[in-house]
Structure formats: structure tokens, C-alpha cells
C-alpha positions in Angstrom: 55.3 160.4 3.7 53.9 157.4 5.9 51.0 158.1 8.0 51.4 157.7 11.8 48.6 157.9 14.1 47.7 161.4 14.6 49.4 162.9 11.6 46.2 164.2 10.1 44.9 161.8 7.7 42.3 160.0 10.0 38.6 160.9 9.6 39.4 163.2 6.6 36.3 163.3 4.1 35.6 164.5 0.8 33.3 164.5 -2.2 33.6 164.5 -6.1 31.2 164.5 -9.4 32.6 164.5 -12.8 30.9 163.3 -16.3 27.9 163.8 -17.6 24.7 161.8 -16.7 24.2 158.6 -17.1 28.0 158.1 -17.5 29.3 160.3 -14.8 30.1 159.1 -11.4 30.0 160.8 -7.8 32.4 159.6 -5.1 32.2 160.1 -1.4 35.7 159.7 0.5 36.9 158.8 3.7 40.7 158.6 5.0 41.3 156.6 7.8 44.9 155.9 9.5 45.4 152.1 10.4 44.6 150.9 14.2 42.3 153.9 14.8 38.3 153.6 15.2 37.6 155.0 11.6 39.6 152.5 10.1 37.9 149.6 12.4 34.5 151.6 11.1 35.9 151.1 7.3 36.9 147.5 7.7 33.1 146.7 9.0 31.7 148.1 6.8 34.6 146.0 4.1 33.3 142.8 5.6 29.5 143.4 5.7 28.2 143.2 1.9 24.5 143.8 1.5 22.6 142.5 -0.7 23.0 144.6 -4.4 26.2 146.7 -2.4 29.0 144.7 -2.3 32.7 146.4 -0.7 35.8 145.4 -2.1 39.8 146.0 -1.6 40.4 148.1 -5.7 43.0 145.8 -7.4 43.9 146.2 -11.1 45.7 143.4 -13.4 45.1 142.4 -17.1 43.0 139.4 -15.8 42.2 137.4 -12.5 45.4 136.1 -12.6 47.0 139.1 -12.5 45.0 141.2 -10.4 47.1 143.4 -7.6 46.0 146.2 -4.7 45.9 149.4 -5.1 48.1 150.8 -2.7 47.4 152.3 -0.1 44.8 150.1 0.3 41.4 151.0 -1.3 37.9 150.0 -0.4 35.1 150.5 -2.6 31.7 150.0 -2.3 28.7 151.3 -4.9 25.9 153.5 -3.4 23.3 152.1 -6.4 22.2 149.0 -5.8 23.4 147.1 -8.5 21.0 144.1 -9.7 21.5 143.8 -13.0 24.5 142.6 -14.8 25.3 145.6 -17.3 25.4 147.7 -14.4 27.3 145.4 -12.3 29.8 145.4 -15.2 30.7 149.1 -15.4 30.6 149.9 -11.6 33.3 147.1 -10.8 34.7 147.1 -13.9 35.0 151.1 -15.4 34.1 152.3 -11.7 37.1 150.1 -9.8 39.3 150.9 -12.3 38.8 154.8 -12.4 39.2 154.6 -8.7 42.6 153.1 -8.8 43.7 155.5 -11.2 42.3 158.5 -9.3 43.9 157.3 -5.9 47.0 156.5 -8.2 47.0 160.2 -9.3 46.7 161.5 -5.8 49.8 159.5 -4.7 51.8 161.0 -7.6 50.4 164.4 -6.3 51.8 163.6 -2.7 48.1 164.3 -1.4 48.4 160.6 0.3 51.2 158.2 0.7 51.7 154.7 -1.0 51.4 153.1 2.3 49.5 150.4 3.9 49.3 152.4 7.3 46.5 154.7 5.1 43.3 153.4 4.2 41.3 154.8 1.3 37.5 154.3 1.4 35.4 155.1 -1.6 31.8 155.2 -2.1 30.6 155.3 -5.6 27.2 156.0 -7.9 27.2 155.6 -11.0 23.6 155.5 -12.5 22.1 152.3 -13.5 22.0 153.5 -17.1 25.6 154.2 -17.6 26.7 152.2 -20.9 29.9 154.2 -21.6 32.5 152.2 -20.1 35.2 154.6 -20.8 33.3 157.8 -19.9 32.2 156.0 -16.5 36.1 155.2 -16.1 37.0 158.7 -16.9 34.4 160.4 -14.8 35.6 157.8 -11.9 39.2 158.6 -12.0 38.5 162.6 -12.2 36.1 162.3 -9.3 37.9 160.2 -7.0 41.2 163.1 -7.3 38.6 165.5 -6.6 37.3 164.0 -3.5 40.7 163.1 -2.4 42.0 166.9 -2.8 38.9 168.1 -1.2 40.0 165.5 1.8 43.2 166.5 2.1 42.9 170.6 1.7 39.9 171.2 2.9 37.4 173.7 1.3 37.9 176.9 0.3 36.5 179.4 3.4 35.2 181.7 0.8 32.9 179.3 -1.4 31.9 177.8 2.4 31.2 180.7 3.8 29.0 182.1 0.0 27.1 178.8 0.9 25.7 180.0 4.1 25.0 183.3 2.7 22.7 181.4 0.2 21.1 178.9 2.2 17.8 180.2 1.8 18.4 179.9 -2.1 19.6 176.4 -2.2 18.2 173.9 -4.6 18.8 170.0 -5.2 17.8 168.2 -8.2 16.1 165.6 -6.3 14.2 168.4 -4.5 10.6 169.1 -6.4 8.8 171.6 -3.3 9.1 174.9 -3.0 
């Protein structure tokens, strides 16, 4: 399976949460086939860090000396701006790593291709109280899959649709109004 242009990866989007606060982590997912606008979108947005957010290709490796891509290639970036060091530690440390292994699964579940024509773009949170390394890494890997099988199958019409049918019921837990 090696994406062409056209074949149906490009633009795709999806979304994943798994853990349980602080240590869980929330993932937003874009697929974008090489030499089309999203990709040249993603690769801006790779090469424009901003202060406290700071996009980078996923490798893995034992040390720096060792470090190799994820393939296909994988751009991360952190949605919390991360300041202070512990923090910085678990997002590009438990949070890369649960991202590699989460686009890792989705190759071994044929959802994308080990290709360099596919670009894999991953936004992250993970709270700035996290301090479980391997629950953060966990909750990465798990919703990373997610997002990527919610990208590549869509949503389910029926849980869609019950989501209109209760828009006037609909709550967020950043929402405090009535």
C-alpha cells in the first residue's frame, strides 16, 4: 500500500483521548499525501516553532546516537505550551515515544503504509501536571491508534447522526454557562 496522489489519504483527520487526567493525552491527526497543499500546510507548520510549541519529525533510538524516523514520516507538535522542564520531559519524551508506537500499530493494522509518500501529523496535550511517564506513553500510543482509525474509517453515521439529535444537550468540561 503506497499512497499516490489522490488515493484517499490526503486531508484525512481524526481525534483520540486515552488515560486518565493528568497522565492521559489527546491527539489531533492529520494525513497528508506528499506534493499536495496539506502536506506543504504540514511542513510549515514543521518549520515554524513557536515559542513553548516546538514541531518535530518522531524518531526513536536508545540514545541520540541512535535515534531513527518513524516511518512514514511523523510530525509532532504539543498543543500545551511547554515551559517548564518536567513537562518538557514527558511530552517529547513519553509523548514522542507513544506516538511512534501508536503510528507503528496503525502500520501493522494496514490503516497507513510504511511509506515516505504519507505524512503523519500529530498534535498532542498532555497536561502540564502529567508525572507518569509510562501512563503518558501508554495513553499516547492508544490515542494516536485511535485518531489514526478514526482518520482512516471515518465515524460511525449512527453515533454522528445521535450527536445532532442532542445538540441542544451538549456539554464540555471547559464550558461553566448554562
Amino acid at each position: 500500500m503506497s499512497p499516490q496522489p489522490g488515493t484517499g489519504f490526503d486531508g484525512l483527520i481524526g481525534e483520540g483521548w486515552s488515560g486518565v487526567d493528568p497522565d492521559g493525552a489527546h491527539v489531533n491527526v492529520v494525513l497528508a499525501e506528499r506534493g499536495t497543499p496539506t502536506a506543504a500546510a504540514l511542513l510549515t507548520t514543521f518549520t515554524s516553532p513557536a515559542p513553548g510549541h516546538a514541531p518535530i519529525l518522531v524518531v526513536v533510538g536508545e540514545d541520540k546516537q541512535h535515534y531513527e524516523p518513524v516511518w512514514p514520516p511523523t510530525i509532532m507538535i504539543n498543543k500545551a505550551t511547554a515551559t517548564e522542564e518536567r513537562h518538557q520531559t514527558v511530552t517529547w519524551g513519553a509523548g514522542q515515544l507513544g506516538i511512534a508506537q501508536g503510528v507503528l500499530d496503525a502500520v501493522a493494522e494496514e490503516l497507513i503504509p510504511c511509506s515516505g509518500d504519507l505524512l503523519v501529523f500529530v498534535a498532542i496535550y498532555i497536561d502540564p501536571a502529567a508525572s507518569d511517564e509510562t501512563a503518558v506513553r501508554i495513553a499516547s500510543r492508544a490515542a494516536t491508534l485511535k485518531g489514526l482509525r478514526t482518520a482512516r474509517r471515518g465515524r460511525d453515521p449512527d453515533a454522528a447522526r445521535a450527536l445532532v439529535d442532542r445538540r441542544e444537550s451538549l456539554q464540555s468540561p471547559f464550558y461553566s454557562g448554562s
